[in-house]
N, C-alpha and C positions, 0 to 999 in steps of 0.2 A: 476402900474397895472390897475388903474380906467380908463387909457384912449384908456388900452387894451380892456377893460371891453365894456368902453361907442362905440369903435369902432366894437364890436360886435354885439353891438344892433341897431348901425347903419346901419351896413349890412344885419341884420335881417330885420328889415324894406323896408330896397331896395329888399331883397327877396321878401317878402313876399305881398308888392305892385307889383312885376310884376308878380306872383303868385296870385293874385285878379284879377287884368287886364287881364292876357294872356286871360283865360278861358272866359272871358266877349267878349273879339275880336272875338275868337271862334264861341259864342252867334252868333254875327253877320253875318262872314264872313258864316256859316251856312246856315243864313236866306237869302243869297243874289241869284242871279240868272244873276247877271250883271257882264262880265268877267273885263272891266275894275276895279272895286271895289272891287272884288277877286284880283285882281294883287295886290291894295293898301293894302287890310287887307293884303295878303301875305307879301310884305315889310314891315307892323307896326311889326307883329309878328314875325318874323327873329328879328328885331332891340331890341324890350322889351323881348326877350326871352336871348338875349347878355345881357341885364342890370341885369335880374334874376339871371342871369348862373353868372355872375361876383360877384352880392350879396351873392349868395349863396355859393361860394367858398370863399369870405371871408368871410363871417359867421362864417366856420366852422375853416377857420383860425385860426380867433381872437378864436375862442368859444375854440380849443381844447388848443388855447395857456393859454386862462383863466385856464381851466382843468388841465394841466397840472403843469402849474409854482405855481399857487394860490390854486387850491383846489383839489388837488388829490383825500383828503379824501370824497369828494365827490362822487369817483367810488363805494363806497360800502351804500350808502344810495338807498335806493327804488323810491323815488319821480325822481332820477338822473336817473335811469335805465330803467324808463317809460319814461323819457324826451328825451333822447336817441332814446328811438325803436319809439317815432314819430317823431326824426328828420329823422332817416333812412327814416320812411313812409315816408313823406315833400318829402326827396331826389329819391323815385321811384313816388312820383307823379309831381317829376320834370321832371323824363326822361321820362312820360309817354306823359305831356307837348310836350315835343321834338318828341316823336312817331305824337302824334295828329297833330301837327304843321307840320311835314314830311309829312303826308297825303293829309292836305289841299295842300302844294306845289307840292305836284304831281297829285292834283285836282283827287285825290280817297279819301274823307273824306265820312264815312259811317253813322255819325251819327247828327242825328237832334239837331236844336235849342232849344229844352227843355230837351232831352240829355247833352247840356252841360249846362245847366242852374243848372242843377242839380251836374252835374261835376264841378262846379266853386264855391259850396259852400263846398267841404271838407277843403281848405285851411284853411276855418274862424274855421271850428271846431277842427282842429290844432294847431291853435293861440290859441285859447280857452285855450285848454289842455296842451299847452307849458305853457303860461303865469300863470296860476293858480298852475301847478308843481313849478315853480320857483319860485312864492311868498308867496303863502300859502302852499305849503311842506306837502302835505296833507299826508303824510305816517310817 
């Protein structure tokens, strides 16, 4: 089960790196006015939005397979049940990702480069709040 475990956290990572990046491309392809450079940011984000979308369905994999076989008792703790309703959030600030990302590719993206400057820091305060529920149990 620990390699179920450690293959969890590997795929949380790969979420969670293309979930830092996307939003940064964003930053960019924003700030640009150059249609060739728009194409390219177009192509990086389609390609790291595949590696996200692949992270983060095995994330939830491994994560509900640990859940499941190893610690059920876990569905009735507090600290699990907050952990939870941010991975749901994580999972609508994925598709929200994929909204945004659809916009630029159809060159109607409505909003500014400090717009999503600001949009690229919820992930961190996510991690924040996952990783502290899972080690320190604060409930």
């Amino acid at each position: 089960m620990l390699w179920v475990k450690a293959l969890h956290v590997i795929f949380m990572v790969t979420w969670f790196a293309g979930l830092f990046y996307l939003p940064r491309l964003f930053v960019y392809h924003a700030s640009t006015d150059n249609p060739q450079t728009s194409e390219t940011f177009k192509v990086m984000e389609r390609k790291l939005f595949a590696i996200a979308t692949l992270g983060a369905l095995l994330t939830l994999v491994f994560g509900f397979a640990v859940w499941l076989v190893w610690l059920p008792a876990y569905a009735y703790q507090t600290w699990f049940l907050v952990k939870l309703l941010l991975v749901a959030a994580l999972i609508v600030y994925h598709a929200w990702c994929w909204s945004l990302m659809r916009a630029f590719r159809e060159d109607r993206n409505s909003h500014s480069h400090v717009w999503f400057r600001w949009f690229n820091e919820v992930p961190v305060l996510m991690l924040f709040g996952i990783v502290i529920l899972v080690i320190v149990r604060p409930f």
